[in-house]
C-alpha positions in Angstrom: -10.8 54.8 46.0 -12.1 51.1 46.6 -14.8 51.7 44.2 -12.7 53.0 41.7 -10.1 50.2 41.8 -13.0 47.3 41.9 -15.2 49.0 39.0 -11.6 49.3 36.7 -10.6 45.8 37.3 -14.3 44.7 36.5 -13.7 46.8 33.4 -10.4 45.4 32.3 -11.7 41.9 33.2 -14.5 42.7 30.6 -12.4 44.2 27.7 -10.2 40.9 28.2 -13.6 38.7 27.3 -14.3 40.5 24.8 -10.8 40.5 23.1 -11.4 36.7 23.5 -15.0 36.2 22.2 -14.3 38.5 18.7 -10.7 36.2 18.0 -11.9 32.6 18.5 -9.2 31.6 15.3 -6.1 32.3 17.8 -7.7 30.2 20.7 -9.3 27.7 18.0 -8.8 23.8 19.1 -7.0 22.2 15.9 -6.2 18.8 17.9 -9.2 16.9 15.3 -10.6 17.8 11.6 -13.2 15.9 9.7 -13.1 16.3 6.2 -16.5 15.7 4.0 -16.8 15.6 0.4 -19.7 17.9 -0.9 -22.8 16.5 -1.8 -22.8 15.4 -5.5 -19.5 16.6 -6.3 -18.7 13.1 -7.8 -21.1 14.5 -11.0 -18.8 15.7 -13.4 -21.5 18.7 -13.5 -21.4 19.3 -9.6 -19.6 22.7 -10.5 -18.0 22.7 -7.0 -14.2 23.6 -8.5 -14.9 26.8 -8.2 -15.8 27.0 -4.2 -14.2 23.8 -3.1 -15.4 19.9 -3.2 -14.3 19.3 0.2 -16.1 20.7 3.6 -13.6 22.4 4.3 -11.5 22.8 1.2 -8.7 24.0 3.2 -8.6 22.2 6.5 -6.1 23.1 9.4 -4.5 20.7 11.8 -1.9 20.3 14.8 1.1 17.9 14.4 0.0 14.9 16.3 -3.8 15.8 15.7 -6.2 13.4 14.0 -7.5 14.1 10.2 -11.0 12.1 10.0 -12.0 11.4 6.2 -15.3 10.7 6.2 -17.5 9.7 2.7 -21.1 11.3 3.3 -21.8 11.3 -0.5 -23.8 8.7 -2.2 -21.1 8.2 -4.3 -17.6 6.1 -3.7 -15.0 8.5 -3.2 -10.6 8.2 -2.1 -8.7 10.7 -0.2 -4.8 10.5 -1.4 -2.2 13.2 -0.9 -0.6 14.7 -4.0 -2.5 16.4 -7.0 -3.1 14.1 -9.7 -0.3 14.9 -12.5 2.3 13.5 -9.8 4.4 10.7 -10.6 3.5 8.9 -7.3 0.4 9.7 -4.9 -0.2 9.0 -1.4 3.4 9.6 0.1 1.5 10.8 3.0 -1.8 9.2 2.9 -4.1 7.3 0.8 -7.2 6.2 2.2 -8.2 3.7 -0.9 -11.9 3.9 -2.0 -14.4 4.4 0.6 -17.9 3.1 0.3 -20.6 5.9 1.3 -20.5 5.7 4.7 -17.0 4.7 5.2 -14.2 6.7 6.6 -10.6 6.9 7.4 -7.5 8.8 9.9 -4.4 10.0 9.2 -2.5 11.1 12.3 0.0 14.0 10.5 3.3 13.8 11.8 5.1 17.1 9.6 4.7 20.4 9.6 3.6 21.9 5.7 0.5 22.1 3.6 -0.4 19.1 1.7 -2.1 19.0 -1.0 -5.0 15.8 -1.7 -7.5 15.1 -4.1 -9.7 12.2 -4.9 -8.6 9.5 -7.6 -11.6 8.5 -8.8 -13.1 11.9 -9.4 -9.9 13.9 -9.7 -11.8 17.5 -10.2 -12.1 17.4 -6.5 -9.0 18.5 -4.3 -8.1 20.4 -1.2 -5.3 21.3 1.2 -4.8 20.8 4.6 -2.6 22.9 7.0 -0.6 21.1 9.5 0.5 23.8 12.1 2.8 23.4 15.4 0.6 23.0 18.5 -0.9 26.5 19.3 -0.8 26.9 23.5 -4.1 27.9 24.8 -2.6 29.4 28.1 -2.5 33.4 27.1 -5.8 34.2 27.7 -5.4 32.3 30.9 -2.5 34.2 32.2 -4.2 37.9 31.2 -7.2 36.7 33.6 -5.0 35.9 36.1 -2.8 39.3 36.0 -6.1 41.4 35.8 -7.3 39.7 39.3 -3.7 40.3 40.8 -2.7 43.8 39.3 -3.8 46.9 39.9 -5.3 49.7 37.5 -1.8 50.8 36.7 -2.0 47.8 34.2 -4.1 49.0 31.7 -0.7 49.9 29.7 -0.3 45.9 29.6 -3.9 45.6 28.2 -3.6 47.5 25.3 -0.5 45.9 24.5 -2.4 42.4 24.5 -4.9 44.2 22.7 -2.5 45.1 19.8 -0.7 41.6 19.7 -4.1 40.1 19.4 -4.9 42.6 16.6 -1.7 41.7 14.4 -2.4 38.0 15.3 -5.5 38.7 13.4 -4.2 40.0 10.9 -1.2 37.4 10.0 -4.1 34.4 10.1 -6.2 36.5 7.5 -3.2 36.8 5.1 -2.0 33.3 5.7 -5.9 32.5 5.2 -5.8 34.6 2.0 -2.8 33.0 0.1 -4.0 29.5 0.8 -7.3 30.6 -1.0 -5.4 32.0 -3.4 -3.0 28.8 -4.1 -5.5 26.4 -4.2 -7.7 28.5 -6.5 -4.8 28.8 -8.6 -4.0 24.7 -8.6 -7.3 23.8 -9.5 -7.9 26.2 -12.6 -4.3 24.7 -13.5 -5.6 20.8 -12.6 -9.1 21.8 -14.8 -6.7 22.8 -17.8 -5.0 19.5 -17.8 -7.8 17.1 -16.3 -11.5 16.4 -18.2 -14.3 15.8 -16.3 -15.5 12.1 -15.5 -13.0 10.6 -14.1 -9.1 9.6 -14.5 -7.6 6.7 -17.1 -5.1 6.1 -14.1 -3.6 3.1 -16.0 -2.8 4.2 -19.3 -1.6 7.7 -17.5 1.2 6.2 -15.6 2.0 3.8 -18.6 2.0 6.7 -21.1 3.7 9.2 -18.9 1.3 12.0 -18.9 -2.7 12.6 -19.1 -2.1 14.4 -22.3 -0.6 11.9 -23.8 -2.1 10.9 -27.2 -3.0 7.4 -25.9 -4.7 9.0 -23.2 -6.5 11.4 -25.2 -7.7 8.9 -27.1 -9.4 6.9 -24.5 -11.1 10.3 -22.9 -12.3 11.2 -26.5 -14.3 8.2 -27.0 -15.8 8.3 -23.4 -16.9 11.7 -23.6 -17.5 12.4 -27.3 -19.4 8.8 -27.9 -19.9 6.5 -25.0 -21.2 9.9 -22.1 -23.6 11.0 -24.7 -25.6 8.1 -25.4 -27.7 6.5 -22.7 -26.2 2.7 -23.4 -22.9 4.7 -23.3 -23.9 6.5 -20.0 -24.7 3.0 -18.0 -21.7 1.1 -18.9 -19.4 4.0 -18.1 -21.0 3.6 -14.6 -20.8 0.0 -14.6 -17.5 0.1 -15.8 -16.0 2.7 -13.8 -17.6 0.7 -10.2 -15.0 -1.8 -11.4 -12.2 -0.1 -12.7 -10.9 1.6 -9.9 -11.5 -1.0 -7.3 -8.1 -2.3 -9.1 -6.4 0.9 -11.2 -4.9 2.9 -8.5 -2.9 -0.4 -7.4 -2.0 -1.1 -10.9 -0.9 2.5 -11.8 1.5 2.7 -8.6 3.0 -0.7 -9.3 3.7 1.0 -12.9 5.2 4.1 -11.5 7.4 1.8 -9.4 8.3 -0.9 -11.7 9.6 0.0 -15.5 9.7 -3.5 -16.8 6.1 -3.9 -15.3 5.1 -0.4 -16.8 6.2 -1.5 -20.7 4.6 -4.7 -20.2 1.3 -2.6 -19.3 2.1 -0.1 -22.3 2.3 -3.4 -25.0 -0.8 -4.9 -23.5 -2.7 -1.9 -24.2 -1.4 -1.7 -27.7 -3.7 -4.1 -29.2 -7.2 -2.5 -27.1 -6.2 0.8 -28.1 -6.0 0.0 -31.9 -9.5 -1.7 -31.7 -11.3 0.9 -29.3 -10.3 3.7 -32.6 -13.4 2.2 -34.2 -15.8 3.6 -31.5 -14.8 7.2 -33.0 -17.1 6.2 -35.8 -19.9 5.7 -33.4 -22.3 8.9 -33.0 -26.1 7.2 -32.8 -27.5 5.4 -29.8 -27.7 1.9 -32.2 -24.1 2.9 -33.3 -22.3 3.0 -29.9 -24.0 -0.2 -28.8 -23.6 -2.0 -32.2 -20.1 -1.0 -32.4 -18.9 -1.1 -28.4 -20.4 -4.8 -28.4 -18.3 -5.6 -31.3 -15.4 -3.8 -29.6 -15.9 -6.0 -26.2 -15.9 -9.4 -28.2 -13.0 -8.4 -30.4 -11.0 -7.8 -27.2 -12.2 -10.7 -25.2 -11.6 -12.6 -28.4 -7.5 -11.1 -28.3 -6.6 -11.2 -24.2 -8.8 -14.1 -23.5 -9.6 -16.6 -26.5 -6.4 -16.5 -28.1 -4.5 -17.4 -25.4 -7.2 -19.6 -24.1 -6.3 -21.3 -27.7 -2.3 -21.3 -27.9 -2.6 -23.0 -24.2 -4.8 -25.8 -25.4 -2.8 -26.3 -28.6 0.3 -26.1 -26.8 -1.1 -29.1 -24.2 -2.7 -31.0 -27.0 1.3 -31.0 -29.2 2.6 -32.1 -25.4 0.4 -34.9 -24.9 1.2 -36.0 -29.0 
């Protein structure tokens, strides 16, 4: 009877260990995350829309945990929270630009899925989970009650057995309509968004990435400057410098409406003179025409009222 007893507790013990070893997502520790940015997804070519840009795309967290952003690209890259056609980004966080190499926390302090993506290369987003604090004492207490019970338990196995089935099962589903939503987001984000990169400024003076202004602007980068090789290095030059500065610009915009129309009339005059790149569509033709561009514009934000100043001391002094 002895032997019976010790070789059915042994059994239940073992059927407990197993139950354990096949479900590590219900004992799985989500006190830290780091998030990485796939390699090369700052190409616009990378492709990686379609399984995710982010290792992992969909990351889960406790309330209380610790998000670690970390840039392992060769590329600069920004983690802010919101999808890129929101008014204002980074209500929860906003890393700013990090250098390859570079990385960030966020400590999550709400319960909800929150979407982020990266403003400089806004093709690339994800979603992270933050969950209530999971207790990690069940498997614990089944141990316990299998050393202190008798075989009569093995009613109270099973039943552990089932509740760690449909446990299962909810994560999978849960697991399953996050998939699904952030598939759906980012065919709706590739719809809206070209590849290369965001005009961040004139999209929060102009309202909307599909603005005409803003097509405008994305036009001549793609269709001209991206397909010639002068076009190709001053994009990258250009862009190393652009958003060191944009993202602060474009939220002072969104914040400030006098400060937004003042952005809107400024741009006025650069849009009007940037139309005669359309016209460009040689290699000797973008750079003939983009250094005429450049000096034109110099010549209206900087020269002119380089001039009026000096004319304006010069009538003083008289």
């Amino acid at each position: 009877m002895k032997t019976k007893v010790i070789s059915s507790i042994f059994l239940l013990f073992t059927l407990v260990a197993g139950i354990i070893s096949m479900s590590p997502a219900s004992f799985a520790d989500h006190s830290e995350v780091t998030i990485t940015p796939v390699p090369g997804s700052g190409f616009p070519d990378s492709g990686c829309e379609v399984d995710g840009c982010y290792n992992p795309n969909t990351a889960t967290v406790d309330v209380g945990g610790v998000v670690i952003f970390s840039n392992t690209d060769t590329a600069s890259h920004t983690f802010s929270s919101g999808v890129p056609s929101d008014d204002i980004i980074g209500t929860e966080f906003n890393t700013g630009i990090l250098e390859p190499g570079d990385s960030a926390e966020w400590i999550p302090e709400n319960i909800g899925e929150f979407a982020y993506f990266d403003m400089i290369h806004p093709w690339m987003q994800g979603t992270i989970i933050v969950q209530e604090v999971v207790e990690e004492t069940h498997s614990e207490e089944v141990v316990e009650e299998t050393h202190s019970e008798e075989v009569v338990e093995e009613t109270h196995s099973e039943e552990v057995v089932e509740e760690t089935h449909s446990e299962e099962v909810v994560e999978e589903t849960h697991s399953e309509e996050v998939v699904e939503e952030a598939v759906v987001e980012v065919v709706a984000t590739q719809e809206s968004e070209e590849k290369g990169g965001g005009c961040l400024i004139a999209t929060a003076a102009y309202g909307s990435e599909m603005a005409p202004q803003v097509q405008l602007l994305r036009e001549i980068r793609d269709n001209q400057l991206m397909n010639t090789e002068s076009g190709s290095a001053f994009m990258g030059t250009f862009n190393d410098i652009y958003y060191t500065f944009s993202p602060t610009i474009a939220d002072m915009e969104r914040e400030n409406p006098v400060f937004k129309e003042i952005v809107k009339a400024g741009l006025t005059p650069m849009l009007s003179s940037l139309a005669i790149m359309e016209n460009a569509n040689s290699e000797s033709e973008v750079l003939g025409l983009g250094l005429s561009v450049i000096a034109l514009n110099l010549g209206m934000y900087i020269g002119l009222p380089a001039f009026g100043i000096v004319k304006f001391i010069q009538l003083r002094r008289n």
